[in-house]
C-alpha positions in Angstrom: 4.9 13.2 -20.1 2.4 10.6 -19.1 1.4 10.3 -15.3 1.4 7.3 -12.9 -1.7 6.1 -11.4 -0.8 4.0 -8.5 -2.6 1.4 -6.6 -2.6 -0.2 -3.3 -3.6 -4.2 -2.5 -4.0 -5.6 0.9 -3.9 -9.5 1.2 -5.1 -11.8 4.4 -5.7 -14.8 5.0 -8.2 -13.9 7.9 -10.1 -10.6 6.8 -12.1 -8.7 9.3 -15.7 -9.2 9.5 -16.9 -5.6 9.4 -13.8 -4.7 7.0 -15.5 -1.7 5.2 -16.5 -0.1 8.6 -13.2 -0.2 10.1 -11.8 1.1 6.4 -13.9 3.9 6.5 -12.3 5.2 10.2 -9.2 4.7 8.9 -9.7 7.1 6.3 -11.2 9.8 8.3 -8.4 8.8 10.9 -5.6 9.8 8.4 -7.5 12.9 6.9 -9.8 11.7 4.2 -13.4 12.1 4.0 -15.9 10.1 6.2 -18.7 10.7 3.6 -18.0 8.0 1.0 -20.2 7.6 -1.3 -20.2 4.6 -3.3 -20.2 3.2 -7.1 -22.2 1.4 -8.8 -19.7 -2.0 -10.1 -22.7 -4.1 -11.8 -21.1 -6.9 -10.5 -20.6 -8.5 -6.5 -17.8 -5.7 -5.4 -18.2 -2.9 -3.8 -16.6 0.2 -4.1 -16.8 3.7 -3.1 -15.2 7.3 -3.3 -13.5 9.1 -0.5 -11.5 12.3 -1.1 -8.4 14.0 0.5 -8.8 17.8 0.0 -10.6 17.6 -3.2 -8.5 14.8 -4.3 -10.5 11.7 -5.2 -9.5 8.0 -4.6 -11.3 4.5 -4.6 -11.8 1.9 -2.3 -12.7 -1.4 -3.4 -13.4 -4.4 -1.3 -14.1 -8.1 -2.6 -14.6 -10.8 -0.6 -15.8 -12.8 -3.6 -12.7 -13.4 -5.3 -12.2 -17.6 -6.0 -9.3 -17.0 -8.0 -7.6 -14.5 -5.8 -9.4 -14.7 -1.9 -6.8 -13.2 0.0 -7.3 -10.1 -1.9 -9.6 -8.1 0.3 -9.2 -4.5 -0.6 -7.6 -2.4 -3.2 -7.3 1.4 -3.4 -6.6 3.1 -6.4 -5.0 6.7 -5.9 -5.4 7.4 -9.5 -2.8 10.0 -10.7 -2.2 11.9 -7.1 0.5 9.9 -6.0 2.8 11.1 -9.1 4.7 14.5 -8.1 4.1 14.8 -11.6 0.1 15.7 -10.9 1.2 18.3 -8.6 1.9 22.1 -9.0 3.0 22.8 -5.5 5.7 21.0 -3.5 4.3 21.5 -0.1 0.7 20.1 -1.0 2.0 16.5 -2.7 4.0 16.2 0.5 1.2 16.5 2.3 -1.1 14.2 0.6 1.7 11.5 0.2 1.8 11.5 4.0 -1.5 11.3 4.3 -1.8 8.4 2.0 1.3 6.9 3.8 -1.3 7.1 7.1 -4.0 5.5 5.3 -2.2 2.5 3.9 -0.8 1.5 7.2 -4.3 2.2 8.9 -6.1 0.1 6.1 -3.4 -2.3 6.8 -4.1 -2.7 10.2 -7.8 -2.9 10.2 -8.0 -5.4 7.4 -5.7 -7.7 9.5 -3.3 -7.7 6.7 -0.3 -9.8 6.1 0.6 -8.0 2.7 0.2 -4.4 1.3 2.1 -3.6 -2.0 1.6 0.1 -4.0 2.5 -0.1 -7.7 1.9 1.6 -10.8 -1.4 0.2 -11.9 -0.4 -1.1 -15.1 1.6 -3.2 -13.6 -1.1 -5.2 -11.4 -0.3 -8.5 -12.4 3.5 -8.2 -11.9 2.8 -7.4 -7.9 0.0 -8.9 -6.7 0.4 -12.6 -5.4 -2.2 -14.8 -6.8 -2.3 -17.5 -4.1 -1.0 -19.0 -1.2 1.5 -19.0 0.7 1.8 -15.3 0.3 5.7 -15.9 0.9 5.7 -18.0 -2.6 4.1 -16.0 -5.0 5.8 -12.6 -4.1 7.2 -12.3 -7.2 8.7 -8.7 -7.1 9.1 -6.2 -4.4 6.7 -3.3 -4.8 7.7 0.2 -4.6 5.9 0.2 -1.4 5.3 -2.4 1.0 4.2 -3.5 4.6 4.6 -7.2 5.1 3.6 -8.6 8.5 5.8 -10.6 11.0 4.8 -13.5 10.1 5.3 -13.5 6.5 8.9 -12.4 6.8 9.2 -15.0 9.2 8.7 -17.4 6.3 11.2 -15.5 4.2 13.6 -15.8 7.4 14.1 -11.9 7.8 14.0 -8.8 5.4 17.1 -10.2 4.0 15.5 -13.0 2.6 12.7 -10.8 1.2 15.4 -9.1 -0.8 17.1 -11.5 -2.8 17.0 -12.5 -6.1 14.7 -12.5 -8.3 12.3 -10.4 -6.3 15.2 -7.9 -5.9 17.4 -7.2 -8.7 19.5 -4.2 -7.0 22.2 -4.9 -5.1 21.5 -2.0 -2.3 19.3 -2.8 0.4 16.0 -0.8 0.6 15.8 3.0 1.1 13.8 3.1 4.1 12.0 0.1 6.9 9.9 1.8 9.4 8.5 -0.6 12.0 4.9 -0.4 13.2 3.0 -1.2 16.2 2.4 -4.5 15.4 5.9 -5.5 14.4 5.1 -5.0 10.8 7.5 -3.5 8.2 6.8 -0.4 5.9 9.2 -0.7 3.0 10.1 1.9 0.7 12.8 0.7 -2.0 13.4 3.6 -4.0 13.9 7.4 -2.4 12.2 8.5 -6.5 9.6 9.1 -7.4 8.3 10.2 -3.7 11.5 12.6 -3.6 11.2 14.3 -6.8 7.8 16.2 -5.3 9.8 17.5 -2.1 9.0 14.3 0.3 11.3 13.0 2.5 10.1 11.7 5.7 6.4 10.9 6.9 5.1 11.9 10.2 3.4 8.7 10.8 5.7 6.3 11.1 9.6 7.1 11.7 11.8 5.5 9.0 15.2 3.9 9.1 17.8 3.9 6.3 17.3 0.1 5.0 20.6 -1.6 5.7 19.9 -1.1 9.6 17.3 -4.2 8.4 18.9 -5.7 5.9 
């Protein structure tokens, strides 16, 4: 059985200035490795390595982008965010909550009004390619954090969840709210369930339909 990789874009319309200093606190904030060291793209990214207990991801920034500019960041989490990549329960509900940390820390440093995690092959069904951010949301990602603002424009998480971004007709698993009035979404309880997860520690979660 084939596994997942997953990755992670952030989107703003007003990126920090010193966006890969701030990124790399983040990390060592939620438990990856300060040390990055970085890779060699041949082209005007840049991108660089950091590791969660021997567990590898990749951080790209891009502040280049004229087809895509409010695309600052991606991170790639390669195959570790499958339970399928694990052996033992107790470890992949460890790193999921880590990596749960570190997308709501990247989010906040990179001043972000959109985060989606998908499964990578399906990077051009997620990520918006222009603005309004509100208009080219075309589906709802497994995972999400959307800012006040931008549900503002969808007029409430209700209006984020209609058709034909959201084909189900139950409201999201979980909302978690963070310090800035943001909104971690999580849609689906699987695959994150199937490895043992259930709840992180950073953030406390909701059942959905207290949002929606």
């Amino acid at each position: 059985m084939s596994v997942n990789h997953y990755m992670a874009s952030f989107h703003t319309r007003d990126p920090s200035s010193n966006l890969i200093e701030l990124s790399n606190e983040a990390c060592a904030e939620a438990g990856f490795s300060y040390d990055w060291s970085e890779i060699e793209t041949g082209n005007e990214l840049r991108s660089f390595k950091t590791s969660y207990k021997n567990n590898t991801i990749n951080i790209t920034f891009d502040h280049t982008s004229d087809s895509n500019p409010h695309l600052t960041l991606i991170v790639n989490f390669r195959e570790h965010l499958s339970p399928l990549d694990w052996e033992k329960r107790n470890t992949y509900r460890e790193f999921l909550d880590t990596s749960i940390e570190l997308l709501c820390g990247l989010y906040k440093c990179s001043n972000a009004d959109y985060m989606g995690l998908f499964v990578k092959s399906k990077y051009d069904t997620f990520v918006p390619t222009d603005l309004p951010l509100a208009n080219h949301i075309e589906t709802i990602p497994p995972i999400g954090i959307y800012s006040e603002s931008l549900l503002q424009e969808f007029e409430g998480l209700a209006g984020l969840f209609t058709e034909p971004r959201w084909e189900g007709s139950s409201p999201p698993w979980r909302v978690g709210e963070l310090e800035d009035g943001s909104l971690l979404v999580i849609t689906h309880p699987k695959p994150w369930t199937d490895g043992g997860w259930t709840e992180p520690s950073y953030v406390d979660l909701r059942p959905g339909e207290e949002y929606v």
